[in-house]
matplotlib code that plots the C-alpha trace (Angstrom):
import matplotlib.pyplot as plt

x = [83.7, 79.9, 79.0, 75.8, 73.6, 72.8, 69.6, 68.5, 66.0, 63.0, 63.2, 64.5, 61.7, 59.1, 60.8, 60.5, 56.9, 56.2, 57.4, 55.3, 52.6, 53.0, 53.5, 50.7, 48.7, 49.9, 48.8, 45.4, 45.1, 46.1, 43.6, 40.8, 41.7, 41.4, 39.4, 41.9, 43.7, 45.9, 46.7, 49.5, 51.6, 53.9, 50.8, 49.4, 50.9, 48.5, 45.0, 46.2, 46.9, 43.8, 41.6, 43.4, 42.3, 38.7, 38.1, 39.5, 37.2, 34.6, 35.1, 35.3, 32.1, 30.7, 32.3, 29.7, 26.6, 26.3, 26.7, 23.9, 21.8, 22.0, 21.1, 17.6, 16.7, 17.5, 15.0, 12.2, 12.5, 11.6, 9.4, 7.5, 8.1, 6.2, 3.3, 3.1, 2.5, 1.0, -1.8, -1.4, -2.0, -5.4, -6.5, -5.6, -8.0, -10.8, -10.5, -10.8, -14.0, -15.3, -14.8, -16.1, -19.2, -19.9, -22.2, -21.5, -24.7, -25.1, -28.7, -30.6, -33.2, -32.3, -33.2, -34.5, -36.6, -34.6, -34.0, -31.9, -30.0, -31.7, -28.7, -26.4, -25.8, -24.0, -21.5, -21.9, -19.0, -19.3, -17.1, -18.5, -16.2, -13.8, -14.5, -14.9, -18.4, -19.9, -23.0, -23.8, -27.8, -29.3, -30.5, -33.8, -34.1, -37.0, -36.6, -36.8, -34.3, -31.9, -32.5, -31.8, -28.8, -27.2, -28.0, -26.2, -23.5, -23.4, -24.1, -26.6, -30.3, -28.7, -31.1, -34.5, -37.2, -39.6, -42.9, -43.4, -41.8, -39.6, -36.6, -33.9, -33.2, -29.9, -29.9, -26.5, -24.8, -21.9, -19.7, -20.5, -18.8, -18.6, -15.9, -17.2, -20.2, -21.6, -22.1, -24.0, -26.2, -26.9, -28.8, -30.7, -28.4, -27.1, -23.5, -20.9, -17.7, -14.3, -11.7, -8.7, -6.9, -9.6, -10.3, -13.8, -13.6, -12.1, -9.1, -7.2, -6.9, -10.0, -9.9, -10.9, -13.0, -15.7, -17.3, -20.4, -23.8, -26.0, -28.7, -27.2, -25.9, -23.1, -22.6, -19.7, -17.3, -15.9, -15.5, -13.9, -11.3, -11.2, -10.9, -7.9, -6.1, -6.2, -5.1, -1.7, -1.8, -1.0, 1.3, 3.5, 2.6, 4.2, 7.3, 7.8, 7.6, 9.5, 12.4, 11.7, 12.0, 15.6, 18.4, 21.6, 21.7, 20.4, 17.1, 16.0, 13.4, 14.9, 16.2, 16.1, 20.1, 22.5, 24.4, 21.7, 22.3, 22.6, 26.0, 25.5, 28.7, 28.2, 31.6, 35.5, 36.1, 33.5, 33.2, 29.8, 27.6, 24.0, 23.1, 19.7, 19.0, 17.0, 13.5, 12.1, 9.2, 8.1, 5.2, 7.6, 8.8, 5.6, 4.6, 1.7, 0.8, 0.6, -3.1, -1.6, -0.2, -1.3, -4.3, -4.2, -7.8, -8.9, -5.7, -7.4, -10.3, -8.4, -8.5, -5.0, -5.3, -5.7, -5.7, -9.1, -10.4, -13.2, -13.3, -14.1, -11.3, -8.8, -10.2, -10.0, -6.5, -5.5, -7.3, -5.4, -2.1, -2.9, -3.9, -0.5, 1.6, 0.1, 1.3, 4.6, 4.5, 3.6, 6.3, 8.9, 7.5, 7.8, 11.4, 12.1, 10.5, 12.5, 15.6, 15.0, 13.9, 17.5, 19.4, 17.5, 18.3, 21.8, 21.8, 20.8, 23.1, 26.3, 25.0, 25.0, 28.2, 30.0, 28.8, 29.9, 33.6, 33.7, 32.4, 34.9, 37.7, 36.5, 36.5, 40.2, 41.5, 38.5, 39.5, 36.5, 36.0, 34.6, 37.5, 40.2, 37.9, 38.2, 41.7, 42.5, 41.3, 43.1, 46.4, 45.2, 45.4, 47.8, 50.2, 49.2, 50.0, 53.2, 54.2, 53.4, 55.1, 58.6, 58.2, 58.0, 61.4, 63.1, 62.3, 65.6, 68.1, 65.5, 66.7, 70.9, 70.1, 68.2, 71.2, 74.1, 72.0]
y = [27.0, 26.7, 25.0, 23.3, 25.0, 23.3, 22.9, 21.7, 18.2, 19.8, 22.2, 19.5, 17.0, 20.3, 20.7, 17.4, 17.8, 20.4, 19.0, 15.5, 17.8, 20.1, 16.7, 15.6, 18.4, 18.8, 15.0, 16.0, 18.9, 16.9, 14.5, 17.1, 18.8, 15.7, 13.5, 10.0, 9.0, 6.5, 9.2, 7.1, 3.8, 5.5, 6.0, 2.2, 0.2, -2.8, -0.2, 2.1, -1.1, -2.8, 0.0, 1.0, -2.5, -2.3, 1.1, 0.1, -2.7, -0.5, 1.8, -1.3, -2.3, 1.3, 1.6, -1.8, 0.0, 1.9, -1.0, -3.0, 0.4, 0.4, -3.2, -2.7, -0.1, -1.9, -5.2, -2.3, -1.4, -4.5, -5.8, -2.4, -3.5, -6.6, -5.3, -2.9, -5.8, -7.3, -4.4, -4.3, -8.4, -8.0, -5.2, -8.2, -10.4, -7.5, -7.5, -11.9, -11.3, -8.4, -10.7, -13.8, -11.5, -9.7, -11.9, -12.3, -12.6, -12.7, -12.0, -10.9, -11.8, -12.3, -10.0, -12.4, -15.7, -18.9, -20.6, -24.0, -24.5, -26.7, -28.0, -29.2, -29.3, -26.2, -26.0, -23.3, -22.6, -20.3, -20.2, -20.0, -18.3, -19.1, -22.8, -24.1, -25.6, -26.4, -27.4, -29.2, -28.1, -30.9, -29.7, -28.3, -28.4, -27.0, -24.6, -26.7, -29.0, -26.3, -24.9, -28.6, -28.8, -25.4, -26.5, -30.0, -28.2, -25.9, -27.9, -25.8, -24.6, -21.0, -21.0, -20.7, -19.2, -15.8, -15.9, -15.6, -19.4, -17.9, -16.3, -17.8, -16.2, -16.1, -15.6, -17.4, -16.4, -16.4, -14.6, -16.0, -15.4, -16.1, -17.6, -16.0, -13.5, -16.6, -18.6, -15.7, -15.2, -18.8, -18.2, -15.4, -12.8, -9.5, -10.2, -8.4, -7.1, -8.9, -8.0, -9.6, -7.8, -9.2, -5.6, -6.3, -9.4, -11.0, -13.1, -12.5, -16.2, -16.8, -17.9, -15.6, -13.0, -10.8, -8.3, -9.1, -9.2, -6.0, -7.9, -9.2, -7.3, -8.9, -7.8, -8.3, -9.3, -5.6, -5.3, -8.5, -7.3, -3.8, -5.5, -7.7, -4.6, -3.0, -6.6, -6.3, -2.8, -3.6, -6.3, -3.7, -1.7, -4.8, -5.4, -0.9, -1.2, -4.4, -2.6, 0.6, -1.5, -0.5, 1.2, 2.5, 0.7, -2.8, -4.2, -7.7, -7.8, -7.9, -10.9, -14.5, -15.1, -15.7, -12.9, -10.8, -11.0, -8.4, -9.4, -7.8, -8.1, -7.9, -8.6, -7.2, -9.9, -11.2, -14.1, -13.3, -12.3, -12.8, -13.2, -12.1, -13.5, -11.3, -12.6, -12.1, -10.0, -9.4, -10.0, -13.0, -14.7, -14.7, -16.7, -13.9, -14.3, -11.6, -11.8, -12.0, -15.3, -17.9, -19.7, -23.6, -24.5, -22.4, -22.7, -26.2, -23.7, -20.9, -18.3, -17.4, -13.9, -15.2, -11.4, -10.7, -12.8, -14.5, -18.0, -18.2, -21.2, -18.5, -16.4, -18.8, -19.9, -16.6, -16.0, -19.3, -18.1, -14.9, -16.6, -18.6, -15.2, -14.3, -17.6, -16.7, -13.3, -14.3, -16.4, -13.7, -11.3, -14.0, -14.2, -10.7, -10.1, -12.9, -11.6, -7.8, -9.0, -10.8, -7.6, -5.1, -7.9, -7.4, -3.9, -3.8, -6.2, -4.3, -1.1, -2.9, -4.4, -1.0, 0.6, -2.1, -1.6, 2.0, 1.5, -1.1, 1.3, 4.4, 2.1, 1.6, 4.9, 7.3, 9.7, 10.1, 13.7, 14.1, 12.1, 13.8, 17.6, 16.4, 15.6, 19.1, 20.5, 18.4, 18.6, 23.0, 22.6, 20.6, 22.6, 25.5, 23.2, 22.3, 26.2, 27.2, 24.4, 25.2, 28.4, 27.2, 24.7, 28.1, 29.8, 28.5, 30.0, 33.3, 33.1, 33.0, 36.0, 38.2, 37.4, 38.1, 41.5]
z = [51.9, 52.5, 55.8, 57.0, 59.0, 62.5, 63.2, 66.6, 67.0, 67.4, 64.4, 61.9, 63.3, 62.8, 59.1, 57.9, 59.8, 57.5, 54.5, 54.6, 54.8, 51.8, 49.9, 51.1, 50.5, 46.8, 46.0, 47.8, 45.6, 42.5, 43.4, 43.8, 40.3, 38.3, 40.0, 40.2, 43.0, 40.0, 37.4, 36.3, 36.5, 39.2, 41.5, 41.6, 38.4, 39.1, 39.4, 36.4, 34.2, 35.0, 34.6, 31.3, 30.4, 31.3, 29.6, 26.1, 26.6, 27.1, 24.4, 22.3, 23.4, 22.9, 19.0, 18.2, 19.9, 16.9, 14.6, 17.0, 17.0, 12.7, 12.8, 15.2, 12.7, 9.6, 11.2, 12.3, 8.8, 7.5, 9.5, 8.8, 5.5, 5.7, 7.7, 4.7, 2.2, 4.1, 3.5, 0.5, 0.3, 2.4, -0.5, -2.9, -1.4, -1.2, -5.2, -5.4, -3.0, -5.1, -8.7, -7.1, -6.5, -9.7, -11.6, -15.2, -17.5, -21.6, -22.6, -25.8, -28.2, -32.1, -34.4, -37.4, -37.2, -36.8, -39.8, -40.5, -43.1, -45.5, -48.0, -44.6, -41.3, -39.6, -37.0, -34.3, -32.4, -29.4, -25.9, -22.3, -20.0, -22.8, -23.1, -26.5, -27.6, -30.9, -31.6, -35.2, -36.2, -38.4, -41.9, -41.5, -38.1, -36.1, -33.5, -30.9, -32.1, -32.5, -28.7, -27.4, -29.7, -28.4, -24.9, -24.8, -26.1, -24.0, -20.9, -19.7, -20.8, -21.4, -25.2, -24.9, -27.8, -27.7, -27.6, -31.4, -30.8, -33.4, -32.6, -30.0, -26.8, -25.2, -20.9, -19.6, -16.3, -17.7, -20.9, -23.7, -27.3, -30.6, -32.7, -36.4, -37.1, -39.2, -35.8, -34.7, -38.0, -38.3, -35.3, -35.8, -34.0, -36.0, -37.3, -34.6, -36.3, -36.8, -34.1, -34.7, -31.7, -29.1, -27.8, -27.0, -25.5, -22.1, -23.6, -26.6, -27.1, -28.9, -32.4, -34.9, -32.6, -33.5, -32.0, -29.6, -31.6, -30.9, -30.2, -27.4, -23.8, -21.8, -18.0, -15.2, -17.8, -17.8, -14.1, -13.2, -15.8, -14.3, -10.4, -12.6, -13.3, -10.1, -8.8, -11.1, -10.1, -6.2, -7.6, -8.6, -5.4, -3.7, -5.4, -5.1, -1.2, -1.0, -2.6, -0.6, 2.9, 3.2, 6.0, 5.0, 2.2, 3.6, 2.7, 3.9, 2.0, -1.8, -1.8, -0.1, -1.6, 0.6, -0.1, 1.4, 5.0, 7.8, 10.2, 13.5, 15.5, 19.6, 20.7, 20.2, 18.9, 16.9, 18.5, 19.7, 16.7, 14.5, 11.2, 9.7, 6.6, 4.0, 2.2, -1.0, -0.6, -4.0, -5.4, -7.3, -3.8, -2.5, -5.4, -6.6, -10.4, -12.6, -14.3, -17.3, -17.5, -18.8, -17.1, -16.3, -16.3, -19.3, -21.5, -23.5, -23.8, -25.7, -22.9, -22.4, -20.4, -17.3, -16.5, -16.2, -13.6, -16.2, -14.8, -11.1, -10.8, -11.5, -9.2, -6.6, -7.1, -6.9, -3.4, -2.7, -3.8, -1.5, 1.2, 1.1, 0.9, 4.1, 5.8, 4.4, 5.4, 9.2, 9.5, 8.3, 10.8, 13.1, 12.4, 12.6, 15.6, 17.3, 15.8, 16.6, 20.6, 20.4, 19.1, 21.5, 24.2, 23.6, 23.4, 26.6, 27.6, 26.3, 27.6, 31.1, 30.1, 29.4, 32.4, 34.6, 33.0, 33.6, 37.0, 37.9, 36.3, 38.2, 41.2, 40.7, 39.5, 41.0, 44.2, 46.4, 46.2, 50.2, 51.3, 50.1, 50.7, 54.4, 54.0, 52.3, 55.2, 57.5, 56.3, 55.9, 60.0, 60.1, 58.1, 60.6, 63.7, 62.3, 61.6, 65.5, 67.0, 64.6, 66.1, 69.4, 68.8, 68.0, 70.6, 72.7, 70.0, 70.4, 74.1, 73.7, 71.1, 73.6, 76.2, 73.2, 73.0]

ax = plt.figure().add_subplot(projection="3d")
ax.plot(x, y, z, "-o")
ax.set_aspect("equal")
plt.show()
């Protein structure tokens, strides 16, 4: 039968010495390899549970930077968006300055001598910018009658006669058209061809248009139409980059519906969130007008195609109209901007957040490294100490063995 070995006072006080130190020294070392001083519940249940608490928070917090991050980009995005149009809205305005300043002028001398009809009065009907005038000529009227006939029609002295005192002369600064080549022949001017498709002239609205008279030179009316085309041209331009202004799949600027929204979350729990709505910034929700609609002040005149910026009162409510999609622009940029510096705001914020979690669970789980270095090397001495003085407890049973010798 096995029997216990009798050790004396000293060397079971220097044993279990001994073996508090090699404890020790293995939690030191665990300590040092990974870093915690609470690598589980056993070690401190109230640290490791609070600190397991803290860090899924954190990552919780981390998994929505990236859905905050997305968001900044998505509002950059469209605010770059806008200032884009809004570019594009300034080049708009360049082409309404550029119209407003190209002078339109009709001028020309007839061809053959005035001559009034001598079996009844005749009707001339001719537009100015597209406004409707007609001017009745008395039967065998003179000349002169006829020049201050045209003019009261027209509202303007725009007819004057040559020096022969024969032939009428036509200087107007403005377009000025014919409804039939017999209101141009009854006045002395060479008959222009028909043009039932309204090629050669500024509106296709006019009844029964014929071809400008040779005798006769219009000016300005070609360019304003050109300037119109490059105007529906950046129209297009607008409503491209408006559609273009998008991230991952988002774009703010498509669409003022509700349904066109960007939800930023900035808490677990959702509690804690903001809600950018999207614009229309189209050429259509800004309220720009294609020139080819149909124009208010000239549609009683018969000039429908508003699209060729004839009438300077079109011209002018379009620079209106572009002046008001800049105020409406502003103020989305505005709003952006305010919601982008709340975003980044709290980006910052759950950055500071997060590292104030993981500092807090380091806090409660982290060893300090020089701390427990110094107490490696301690407990190193100490295990040496306790070695020398066991030896010296055994050193009286080393006596009765020398004498048993």
């Amino acid at each position: 039968m096995a029997t216990d070995v009798t050790l004396s006072a000293a060397t079971r006080q220097n044993l279990l010495s001994l073996q508090d130190t090699s404890a020790l020294t293995a939690l030191t070392q665990n300590r040092l390899a990974t870093g915690k001083k609470v690598s589980s519940a056993l070690d401190n249940p109230v640290n490791f549970f609070t600190a397991q608490s803290l860090n899924s928070r954190s990552g919780d917090l981390g998994g929505l930077l990236d859905g905050i991050s997305n968001g900044i980009q998505t509002i950059q995005a469209a605010n770059q968006g806008i200032t884009s149009i809004q570019k594009l809205v300034d080049q708009a305005k360049s082409l309404t300055s550029q119209a407003l300043a190209t002078q339109l002028n009709t001028s020309g001398t007839a061809s053959t001598a005035f001559a009034a009809s001598t079996s009844a009065a005749t009707a001339v009907t001719f537009y100015v910018n597209g406004a409707e005038k007609t001017a009745t000529i008395a039967t065998s009227a003179s000349i002169d009658t006829a020049i201050a006939t045209l003019n009261t029609a027209a509202g303007s002295s725009i007819f004057s006669k040559d020096t022969t005192g024969t032939k009428l002369v036509l200087n107007a600064a403005s377009d000025i058209e014919f409804q039939a080549s017999t209101d141009q022949t009854a006045l002395g001017f060479s008959a222009g061809t028909a043009d039932s498709a309204g090629t050669d002239y500024y509106g296709t609205g006019l009844d029964k248009n014929v071809k400008q008279s040779a005798d006769l030179a219009v000016i300005g009316v070609s360019s304003r139409k050109a300037l119109s085309e490059q105007y529906n041209a950046l129209l297009t331009q607008i409503d491209q980059l408006a559609r273009d202004a998008s991230f991952n799949g988002v774009n703010l600027l498509s669409s003022a519906d509700d349904s066109n929204k960007l939800n930023i979350q900035f808490n677990e729990k959702d509690t804690s969130n903001l809600s950018v709505q999207g614009v229309d910034a189209t050429s259509s929700g800004l309220d720009l007008t294609s020139l080819n609609s149909t124009s208010a002040t000239a549609a009683a005149a018969n000039q429908t195609n508003r699209g060729n910026f004839l009438l300077d009162a079109d011209i002018k409510a379009t620079a209106k109209e572009l002046g008001s999609a800049t105020d409406t622009l502003r103020s989305q940029a505005s709003t952006f901007g305010s919601n982008l510096s709340v975003v980044q705001n709290r980006q910052d914020f759950t950055k500071n957040i997060i590292n104030v979690l993981d500092t807090g669970s380091a806090n409660l789980t982290d060893a300090d490294l020089n701390e427990e270095a110094a107490n490696s090397q301690a407990l190193t001495t100490r295990q040496s100490l306790g070695i020398s003085a066991l030896s010296l407890a055994n050193q009286a049973q080393q006596g009765v063995l020398q004498l048993l010798r």
